[in-house]
C-alpha positions in Angstrom: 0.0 0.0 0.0 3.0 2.5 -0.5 2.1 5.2 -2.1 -1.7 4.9 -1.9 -3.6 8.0 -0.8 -6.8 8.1 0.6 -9.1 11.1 0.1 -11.6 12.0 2.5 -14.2 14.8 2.4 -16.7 15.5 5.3 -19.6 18.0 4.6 -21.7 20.1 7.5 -25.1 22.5 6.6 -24.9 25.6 8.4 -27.9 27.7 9.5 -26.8 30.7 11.0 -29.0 33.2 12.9 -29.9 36.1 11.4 -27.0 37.9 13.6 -24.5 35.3 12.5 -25.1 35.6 8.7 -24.6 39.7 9.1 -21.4 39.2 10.6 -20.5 36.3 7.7 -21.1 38.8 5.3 -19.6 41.8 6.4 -16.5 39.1 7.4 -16.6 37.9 3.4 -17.1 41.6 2.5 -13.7 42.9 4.5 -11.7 39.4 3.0 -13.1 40.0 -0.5 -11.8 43.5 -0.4 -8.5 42.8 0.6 -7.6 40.2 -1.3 -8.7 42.3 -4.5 -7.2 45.0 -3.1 -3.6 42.8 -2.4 -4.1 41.6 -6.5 -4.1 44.7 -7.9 -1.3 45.7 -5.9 0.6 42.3 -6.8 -0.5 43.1 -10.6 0.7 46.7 -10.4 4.3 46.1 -9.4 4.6 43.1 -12.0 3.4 45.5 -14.5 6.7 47.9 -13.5 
């Protein structure tokens, strides 16, 4: 068995509170805009 990888996956449904999805959102909101923010700063030097 050398060699031999097992893949396992494991899913969970999630119902937040109305509380809990606000503060998801705004949390995606604040990663989304870094990230795109840290791209075009990544693409902007490149470009130099």
């Amino acid at each position: 068995m050398v060699g031999r990888v097992v893949k396992r996956a494991f899913k969970y449904r999630f119902y937040p509170t109305a509380v809990q999805a606000e503060q998801l959102a705004r949390t995606f909101g604040c990663t989304r805009y870094v990230y795109n923010r840290a791209l075009a700063e990544r693409t902007r030097a490149w470009s130099q």
